[in-house]
C-alpha positions as CSV (number, residue, x, y, z in Angstrom):
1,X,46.2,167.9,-65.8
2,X,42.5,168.2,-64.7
3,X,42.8,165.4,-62.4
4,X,46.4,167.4,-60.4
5,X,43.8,170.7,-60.5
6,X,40.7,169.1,-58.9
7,X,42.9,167.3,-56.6
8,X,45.2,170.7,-55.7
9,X,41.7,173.1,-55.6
10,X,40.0,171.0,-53.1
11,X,42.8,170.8,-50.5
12,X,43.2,174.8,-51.4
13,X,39.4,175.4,-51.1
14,X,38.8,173.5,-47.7
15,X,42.2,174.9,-46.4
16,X,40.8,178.4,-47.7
17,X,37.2,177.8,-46.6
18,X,38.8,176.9,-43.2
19,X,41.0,179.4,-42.7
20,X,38.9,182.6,-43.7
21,X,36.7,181.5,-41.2
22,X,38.8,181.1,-38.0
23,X,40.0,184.3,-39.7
24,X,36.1,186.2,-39.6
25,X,36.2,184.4,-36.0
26,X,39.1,185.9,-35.3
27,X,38.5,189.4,-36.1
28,X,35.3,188.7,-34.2
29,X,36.6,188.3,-31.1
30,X,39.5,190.7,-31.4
31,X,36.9,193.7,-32.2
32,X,34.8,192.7,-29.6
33,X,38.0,192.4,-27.2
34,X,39.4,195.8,-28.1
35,X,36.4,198.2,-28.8
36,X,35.5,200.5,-31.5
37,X,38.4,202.7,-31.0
38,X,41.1,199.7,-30.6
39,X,39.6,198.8,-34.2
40,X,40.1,202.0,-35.3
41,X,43.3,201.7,-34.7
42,X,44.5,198.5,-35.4
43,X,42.7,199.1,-39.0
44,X,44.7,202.4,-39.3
45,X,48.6,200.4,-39.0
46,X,47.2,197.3,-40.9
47,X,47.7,199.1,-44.8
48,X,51.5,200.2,-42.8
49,X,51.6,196.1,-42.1
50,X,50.7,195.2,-45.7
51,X,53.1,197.9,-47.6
52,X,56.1,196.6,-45.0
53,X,55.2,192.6,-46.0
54,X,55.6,193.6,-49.5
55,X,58.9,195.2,-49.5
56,X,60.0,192.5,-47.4
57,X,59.3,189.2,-49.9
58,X,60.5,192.0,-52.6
59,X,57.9,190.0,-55.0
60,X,59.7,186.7,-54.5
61,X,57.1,184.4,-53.4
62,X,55.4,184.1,-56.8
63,X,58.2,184.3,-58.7
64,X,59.6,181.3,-56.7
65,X,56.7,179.6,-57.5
66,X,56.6,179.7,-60.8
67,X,60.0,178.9,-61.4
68,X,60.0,175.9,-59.5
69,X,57.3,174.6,-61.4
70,X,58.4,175.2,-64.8
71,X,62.1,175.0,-64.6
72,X,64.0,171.9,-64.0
73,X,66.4,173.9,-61.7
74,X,66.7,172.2,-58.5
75,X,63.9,174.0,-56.2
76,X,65.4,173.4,-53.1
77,X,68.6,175.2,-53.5
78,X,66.2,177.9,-55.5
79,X,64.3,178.3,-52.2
80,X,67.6,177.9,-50.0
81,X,69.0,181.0,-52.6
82,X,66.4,183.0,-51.4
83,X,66.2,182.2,-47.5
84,X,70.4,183.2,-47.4
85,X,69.0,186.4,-49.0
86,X,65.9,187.8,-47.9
87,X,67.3,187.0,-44.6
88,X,70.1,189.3,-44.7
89,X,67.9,191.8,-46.4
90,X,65.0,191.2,-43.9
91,X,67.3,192.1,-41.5
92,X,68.5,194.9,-42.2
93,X,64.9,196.6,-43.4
94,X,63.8,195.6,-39.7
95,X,66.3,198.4,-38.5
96,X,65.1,200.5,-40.8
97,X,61.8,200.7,-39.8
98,X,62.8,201.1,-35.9
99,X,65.0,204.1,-36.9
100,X,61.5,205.9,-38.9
101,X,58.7,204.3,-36.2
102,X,58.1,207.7,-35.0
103,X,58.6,209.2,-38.5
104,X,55.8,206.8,-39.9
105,X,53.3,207.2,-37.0
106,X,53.9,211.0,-36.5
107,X,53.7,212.4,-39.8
108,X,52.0,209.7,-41.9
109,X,49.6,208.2,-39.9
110,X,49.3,211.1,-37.9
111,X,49.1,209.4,-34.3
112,X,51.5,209.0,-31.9
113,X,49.4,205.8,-30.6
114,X,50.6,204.1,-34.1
115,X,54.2,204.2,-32.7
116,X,53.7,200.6,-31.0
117,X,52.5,199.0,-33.3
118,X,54.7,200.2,-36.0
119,X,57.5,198.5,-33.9
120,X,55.8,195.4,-33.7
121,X,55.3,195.2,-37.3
122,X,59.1,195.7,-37.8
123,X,60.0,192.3,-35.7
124,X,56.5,190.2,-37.5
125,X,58.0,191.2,-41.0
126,X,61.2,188.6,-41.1
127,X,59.3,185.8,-39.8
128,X,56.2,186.7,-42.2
129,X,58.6,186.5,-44.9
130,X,60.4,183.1,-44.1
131,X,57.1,181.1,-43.9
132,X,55.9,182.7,-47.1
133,X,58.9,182.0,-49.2
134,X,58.5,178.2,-47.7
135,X,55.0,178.2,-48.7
136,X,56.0,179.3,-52.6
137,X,57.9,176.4,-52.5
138,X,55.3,173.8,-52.1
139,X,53.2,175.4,-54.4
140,X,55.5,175.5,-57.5
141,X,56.1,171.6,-56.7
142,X,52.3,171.2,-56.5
143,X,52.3,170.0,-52.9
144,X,49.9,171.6,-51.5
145,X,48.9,169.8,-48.5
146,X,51.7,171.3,-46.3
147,X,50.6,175.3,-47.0
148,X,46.9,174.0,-46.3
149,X,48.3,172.5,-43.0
150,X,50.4,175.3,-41.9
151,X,47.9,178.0,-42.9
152,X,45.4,176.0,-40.5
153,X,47.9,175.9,-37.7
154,X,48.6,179.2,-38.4
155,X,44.8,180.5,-37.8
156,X,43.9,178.3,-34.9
157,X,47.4,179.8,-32.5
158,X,45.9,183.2,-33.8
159,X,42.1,182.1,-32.5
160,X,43.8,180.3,-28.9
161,X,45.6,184.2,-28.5
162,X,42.5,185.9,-29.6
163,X,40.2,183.8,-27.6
164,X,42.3,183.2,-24.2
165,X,44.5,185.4,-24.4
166,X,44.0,188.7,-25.1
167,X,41.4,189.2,-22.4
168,X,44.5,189.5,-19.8
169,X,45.5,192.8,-21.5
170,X,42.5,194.9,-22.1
171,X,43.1,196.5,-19.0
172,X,46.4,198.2,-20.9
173,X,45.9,201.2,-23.2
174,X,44.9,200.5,-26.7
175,X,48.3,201.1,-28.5
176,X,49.7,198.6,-26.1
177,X,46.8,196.2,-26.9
178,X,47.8,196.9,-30.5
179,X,50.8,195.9,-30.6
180,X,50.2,192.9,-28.4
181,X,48.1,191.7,-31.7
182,X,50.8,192.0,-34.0
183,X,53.6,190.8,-32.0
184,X,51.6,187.6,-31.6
185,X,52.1,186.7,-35.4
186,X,55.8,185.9,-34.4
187,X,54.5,183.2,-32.7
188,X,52.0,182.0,-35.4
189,X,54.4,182.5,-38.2
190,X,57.4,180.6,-36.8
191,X,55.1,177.5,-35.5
192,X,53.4,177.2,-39.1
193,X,57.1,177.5,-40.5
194,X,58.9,174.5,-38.3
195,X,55.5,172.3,-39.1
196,X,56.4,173.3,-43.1
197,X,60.3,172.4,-42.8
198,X,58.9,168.6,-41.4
199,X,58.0,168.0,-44.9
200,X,61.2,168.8,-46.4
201,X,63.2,166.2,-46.9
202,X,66.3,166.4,-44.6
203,X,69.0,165.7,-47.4
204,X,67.2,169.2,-49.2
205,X,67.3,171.4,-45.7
206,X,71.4,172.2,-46.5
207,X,71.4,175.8,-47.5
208,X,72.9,176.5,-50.3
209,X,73.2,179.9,-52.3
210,X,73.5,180.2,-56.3
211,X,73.9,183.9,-57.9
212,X,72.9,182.5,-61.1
213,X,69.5,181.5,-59.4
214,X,69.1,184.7,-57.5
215,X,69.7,186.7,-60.4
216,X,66.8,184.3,-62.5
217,X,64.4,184.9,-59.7
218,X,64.7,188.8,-58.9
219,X,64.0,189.2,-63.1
220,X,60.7,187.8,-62.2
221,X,60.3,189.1,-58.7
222,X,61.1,192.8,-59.6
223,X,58.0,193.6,-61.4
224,X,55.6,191.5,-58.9
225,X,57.6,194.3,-56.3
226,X,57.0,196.9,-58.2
227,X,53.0,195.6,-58.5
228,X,52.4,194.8,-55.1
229,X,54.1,197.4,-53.8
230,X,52.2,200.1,-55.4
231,X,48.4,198.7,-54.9
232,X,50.4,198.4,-50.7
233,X,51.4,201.7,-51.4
234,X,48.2,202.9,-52.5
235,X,46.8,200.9,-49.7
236,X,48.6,202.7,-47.7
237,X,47.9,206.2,-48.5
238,X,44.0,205.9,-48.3
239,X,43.6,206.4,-44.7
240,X,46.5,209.4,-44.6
241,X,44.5,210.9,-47.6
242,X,41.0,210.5,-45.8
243,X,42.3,212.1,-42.4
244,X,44.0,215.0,-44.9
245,X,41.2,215.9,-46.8
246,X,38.3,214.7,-44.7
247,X,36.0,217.2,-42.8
248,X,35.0,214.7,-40.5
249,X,35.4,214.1,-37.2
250,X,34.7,210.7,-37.3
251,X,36.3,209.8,-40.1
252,X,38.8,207.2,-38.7
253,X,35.5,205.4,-36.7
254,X,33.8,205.3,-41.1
255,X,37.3,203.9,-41.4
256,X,37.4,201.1,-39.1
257,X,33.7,200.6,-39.8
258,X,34.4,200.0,-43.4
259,X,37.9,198.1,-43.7
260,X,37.2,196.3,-40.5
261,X,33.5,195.0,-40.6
262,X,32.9,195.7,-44.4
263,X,35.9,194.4,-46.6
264,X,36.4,191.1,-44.2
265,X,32.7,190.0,-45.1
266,X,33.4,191.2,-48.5
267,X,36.5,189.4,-48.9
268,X,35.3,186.1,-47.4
269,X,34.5,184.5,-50.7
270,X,37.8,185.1,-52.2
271,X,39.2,182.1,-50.8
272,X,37.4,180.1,-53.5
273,X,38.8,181.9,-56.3
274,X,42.4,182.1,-54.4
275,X,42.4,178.8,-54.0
276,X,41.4,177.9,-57.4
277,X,44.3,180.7,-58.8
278,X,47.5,179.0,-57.0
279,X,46.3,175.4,-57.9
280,X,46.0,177.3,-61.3
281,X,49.7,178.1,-61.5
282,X,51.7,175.1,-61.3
283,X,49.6,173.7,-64.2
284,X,49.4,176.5,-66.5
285,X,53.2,176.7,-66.3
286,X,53.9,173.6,-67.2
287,X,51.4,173.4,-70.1
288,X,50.7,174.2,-73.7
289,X,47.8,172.5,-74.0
290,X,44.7,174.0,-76.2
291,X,42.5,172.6,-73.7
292,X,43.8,175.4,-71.1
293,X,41.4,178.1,-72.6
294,X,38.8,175.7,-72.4
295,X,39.6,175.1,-68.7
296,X,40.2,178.7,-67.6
297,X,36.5,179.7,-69.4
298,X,34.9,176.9,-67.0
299,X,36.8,178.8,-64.3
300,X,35.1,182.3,-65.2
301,X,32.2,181.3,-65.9
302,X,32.2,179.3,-62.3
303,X,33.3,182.4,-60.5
304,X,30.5,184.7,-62.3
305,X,27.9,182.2,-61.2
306,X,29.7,182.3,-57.3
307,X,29.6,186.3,-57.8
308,X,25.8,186.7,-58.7
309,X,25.4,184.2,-55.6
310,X,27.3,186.1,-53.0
311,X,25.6,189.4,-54.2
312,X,22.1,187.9,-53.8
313,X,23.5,187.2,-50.1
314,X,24.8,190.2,-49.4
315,X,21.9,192.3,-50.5
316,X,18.8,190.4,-49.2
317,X,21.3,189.0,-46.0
318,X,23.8,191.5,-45.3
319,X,22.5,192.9,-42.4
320,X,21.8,189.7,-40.6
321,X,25.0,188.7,-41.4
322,X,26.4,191.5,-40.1
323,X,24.8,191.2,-36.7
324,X,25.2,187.7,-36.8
325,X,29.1,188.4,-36.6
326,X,29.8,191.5,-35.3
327,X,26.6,192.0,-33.3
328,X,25.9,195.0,-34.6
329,X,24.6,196.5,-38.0
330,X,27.1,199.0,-38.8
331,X,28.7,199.0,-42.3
332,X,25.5,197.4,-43.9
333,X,24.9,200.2,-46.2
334,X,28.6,199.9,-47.8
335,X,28.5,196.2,-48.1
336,X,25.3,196.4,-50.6
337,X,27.0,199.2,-52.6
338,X,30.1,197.3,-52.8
339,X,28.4,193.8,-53.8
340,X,27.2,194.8,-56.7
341,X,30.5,195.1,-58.1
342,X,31.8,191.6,-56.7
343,X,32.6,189.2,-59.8
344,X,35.3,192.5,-60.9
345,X,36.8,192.6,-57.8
346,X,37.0,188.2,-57.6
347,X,37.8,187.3,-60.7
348,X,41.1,189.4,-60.7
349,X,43.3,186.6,-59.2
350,X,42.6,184.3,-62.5
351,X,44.2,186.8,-64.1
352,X,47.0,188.1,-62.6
353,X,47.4,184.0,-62.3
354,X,47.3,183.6,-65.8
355,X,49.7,186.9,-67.0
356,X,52.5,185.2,-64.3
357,X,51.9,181.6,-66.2
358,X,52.8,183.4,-69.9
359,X,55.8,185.0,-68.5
360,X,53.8,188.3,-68.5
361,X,54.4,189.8,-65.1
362,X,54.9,192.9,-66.0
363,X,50.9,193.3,-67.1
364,X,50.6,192.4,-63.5
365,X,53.0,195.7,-62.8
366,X,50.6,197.8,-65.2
367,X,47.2,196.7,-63.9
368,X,48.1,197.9,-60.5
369,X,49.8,200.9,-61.5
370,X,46.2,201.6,-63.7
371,X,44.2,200.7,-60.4
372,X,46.6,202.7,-57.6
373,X,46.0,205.6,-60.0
374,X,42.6,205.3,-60.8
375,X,41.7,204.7,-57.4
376,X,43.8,207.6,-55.2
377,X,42.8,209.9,-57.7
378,X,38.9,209.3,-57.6
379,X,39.1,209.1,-54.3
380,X,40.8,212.7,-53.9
381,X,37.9,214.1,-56.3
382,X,35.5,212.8,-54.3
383,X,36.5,214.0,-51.1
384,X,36.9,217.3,-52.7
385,X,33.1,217.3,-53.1
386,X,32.8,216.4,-49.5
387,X,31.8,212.6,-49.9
388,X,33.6,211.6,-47.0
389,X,34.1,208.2,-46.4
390,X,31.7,207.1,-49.9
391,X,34.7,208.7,-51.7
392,X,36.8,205.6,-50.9
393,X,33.2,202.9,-51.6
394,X,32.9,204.8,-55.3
395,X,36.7,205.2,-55.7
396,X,36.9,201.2,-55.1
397,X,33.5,200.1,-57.5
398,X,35.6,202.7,-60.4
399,X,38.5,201.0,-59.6
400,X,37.2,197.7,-60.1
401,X,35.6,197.4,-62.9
402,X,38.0,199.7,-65.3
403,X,40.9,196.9,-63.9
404,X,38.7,194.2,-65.0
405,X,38.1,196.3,-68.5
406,X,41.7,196.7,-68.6
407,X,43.0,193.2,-67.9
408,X,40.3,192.1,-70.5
409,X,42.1,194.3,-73.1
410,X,45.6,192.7,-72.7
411,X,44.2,189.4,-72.4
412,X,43.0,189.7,-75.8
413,X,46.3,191.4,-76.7
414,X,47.8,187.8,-75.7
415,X,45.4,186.1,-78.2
416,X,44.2,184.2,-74.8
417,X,40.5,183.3,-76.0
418,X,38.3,183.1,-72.3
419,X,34.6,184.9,-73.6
C-alpha cells in the first residue's frame, strides 16, 4: 500500500509541480498579452467557465474513479457507459448555452463584451468533459502516468498559444481576444485526450453502454453534482453580487486584481496536496487497513508543516514574488491577509478525498452547501458596510476555517481518528 502511494504521489506531485507552473507562466504571459482590462474580463467569464464544466461531467469523474477502483466491474465498459452518455448530454447542454449567451452576459454578468466568450465556453465544454472522464479512468486503476503526461501536454500547447500565438490578435478588441483564449482549450483538450486513448488497450476502446452501470455511477455522481455545482454556483455569483452591491467604480479592475494575480499565487501550492489526494483515493478504497489512520495523520500533519512554510513565503516574500511574476505589485496586500489562513483552505482535498473513499459523498454535498452559504452571505454583509472588494478576502478566511471546523466534526462523526 505505501509503496503504490509513494510511487502514485511522486508522478502526481512532479506532474502537478510541473503543470501549475507552465500554468503561473501561462497566466503570465496571457495578462501581460491582454492588459489590465482583457484580465478583467477574462476573470469575469472564468466562474461562468467553471459553473458550465460542472454541469457538464454532472459529478462523474470522481465517482468513476472510485468505482473503478473498488469494484470489480469491468472499468472499461464503465468509462465507455459514460462517454455514450455524457456525450449525448454534452451535446445537447452546448445548444443550450448558445440559445441564453446573451441571456448570461446581459443580465448576469452584466456586459455585453462577455457574449464571446460565453460562446466559446459552450464549444470547450464537450471536449473538457471527454478528457476528464478519460483521466478518472486511469486514476481509479492507479495508472497514473498517462493523466501526468496528458496534463503536461496539455499545459505546454496552452504555453506555445500563449507565447506565439496570441501576439497576432491583440490588435482585435478584447472580447474577441477573450474568446480566442478559450476557444484554444479545444485544441489542448482534444490533443491531451488522443495521447490518453494511446494507452488504452485497443481490444478495451469498443464502446459499450450498460444501464446497470450508468445507474451505479449517477448514485455516486449526483451528490458530487449537487457539491460541485453549488461551491461553481457560488463561484459564480461573486462577481454579479460585487458589481450589484458595490459602490465602486473599479470594482471589476479589485476583481481581476484579486482572482487573477492573488488566488493563482495562492493556489500554486495546492498541487502538492492534490496530488497527494487522488493518489489517496485508489488506496483508501480498496483498503480496510488500521494503518490508514495512521497514514492519513502523516498526511496532515505534512501538509500543516507545507502550510506554515508557504505562509512564511508569502508574508516576508509576497511582494517580490509578485513582481517577480507579474511585474507589478498589485494584490500584495490580499495575498498576506489571505495566507494566514492557508493550511484551512489546503487541507480540504484530504478530506473531501477521504468522505468519497467511505462511501460518504454526500458530506462532500453538505460541506459545500455550508461553505456557498457561509461565504455569499458574509460576503453580502460586508459589502453592506461598504468593504468593497475586502468583503469577498474576509468572506473567503470565514469561509475557510468554519469548512475546516465543520469537516472536523463529521470526521469524528465517522469515528475516523486523524488528531
Amino acid at each position: 500500500m505505501k509503496k503504490k502511494f509513494i510511487t502514485s504521489s511522486f508522478l502526481l506531485l512532479i506532474g502537478g509541480l510541473i503543470t501549475k507552473l507552465l500554468g503561473m507562466i501561462i497566466k503570465i504571459i496571457i495578462s501581460s498579452r491582454i492588459g489590465i482590462n482583457g484580465l478583467a474580463l477574462y476573470m469575469l467569464v472564468l466562474p461562468t467557465f467553471s459553473l458550465l464544466i460542472t454541469v457538464s461531467q454532472a459529478g462523474v469523474p470522481l465517482a468513476l474513479s472510485k468505482l473503478v477502483a473498488s469494484s470489480n466491474k469491468r472499468p472499461h465498459e464503465l468509462y465507455s457507459t459514460l462517454l455514450l452518455f455524457l456525450g449525448v448530454y454534452n451535446i445537447i447542454l452546448l445548444f443550450l448555452v448558445l440559445i441564453s449567451a446573451n441571456f448570461i452576459s446581459t443580465n448576469l454578468l452584466h456586459n455585453n463584451s462577455c457574449y464571446l466568450p460565453v460562446i466559446g465556453i459552450a464549444f470547450v465544454i464537450p471536449f473538457t468533459t471527454l478528457s476528464s472522464i478519460i483521466r478518472s479512468y486511469f486514476i481509479g486503476i492507479g495508472n497514473m502516468l498517462p493523466p501526468v503526461i496528458s496534463n503536461l501536454i496539455e499545459n505546454f500547447i496552452r504555453f506555445i498559444f500563449a507565447y506565439y500565438l496570441l501576439g497576432f490578435f491583440t490588435d482585435y478588441s478584447t472580447s474577441i481576444i477573450v474568446f480566442i483564449i478559450i476557444i484554444f482549450n479545444i485544441v489542448s483538450e482534444l490533443i491531451s485526450t488522443l495521447f490518453l486513448l494511446i494507452f488504452i488497450p485497443k481490444r478495451k476502446r469498443r464502446i459499450t453502454f450498460n444501464n446497470s452501470y450508468l445507474k451505479e455511477v449517477m448514485c455516486l455522481a449526483i451528490p458530487n453534482l449537487f457539491s460541485s455545482f453549488i461551491g461553481s454556483f457560488t463561484y459564480f455569483l461573486e462577481p454579479t453580487i460585487l458589481l450589484l452591491l458595490s459602490s465602486s467604480n473599479n470594482i471589476s479592475i479589485d476583481y481581476g486584481i484579486l482572482t487573477g494575480y492573488v488566488y493563482p499565487l495562492l493556489l500554486l501550492p495546492t498541487f502538492f496536496v492534490n496530488a497527494t489526494a487522488q493518489a489517496l483515493l485508489p488506496i483508501l478504497s480498496n483498503s480496510n487497513n488500521k494503518n490508514t489512520n495512521k497514514l492519513l495523520r502523516f498526511i496532515i500533519f505534512i501538509i500543516l508543516l507545507f502550510s506554515i512554510g508557504t505562509t512564511f513565503v508569502f508574508l516576508l516574500f509576497g511582494d517580490k514574488l509578485l513582481l517577480f511574476i507579474y511585474h507589478n505589485y498589485f494584490g500584495f496586500k490580499y495575498l498576506r491577509i489571505l495566507s494566514l489562513f492557508s493550511f484551512f483552505l489546503y487541507i480540504q482535498p484530504i478530506f473531501s478525498i477521504i468522505f468519497l473513499s467511505i462511501g460518504k459523498t454526500k458530506y462532500i454535498f453538505y460541506t459545500t452547501l455550508v461553505s456557498s452559504f457561509i461565504r455569499l452571505s458574509t460576503m453580502i454583509i460586508f459589502l453592506l458596510f461598504d468593504f468593497e472588494i475586502y468583503s469577498l478576502i474576509y468572506s473567503f478566511l470565514i469561509n475557510v476555517f468554519c469548512t475546516f471546523i465543520y469537516q472536523i466534526y463529521l470526521i469524528k462523526k465517522e469515528d475516523i481518528l486523524l488528531f
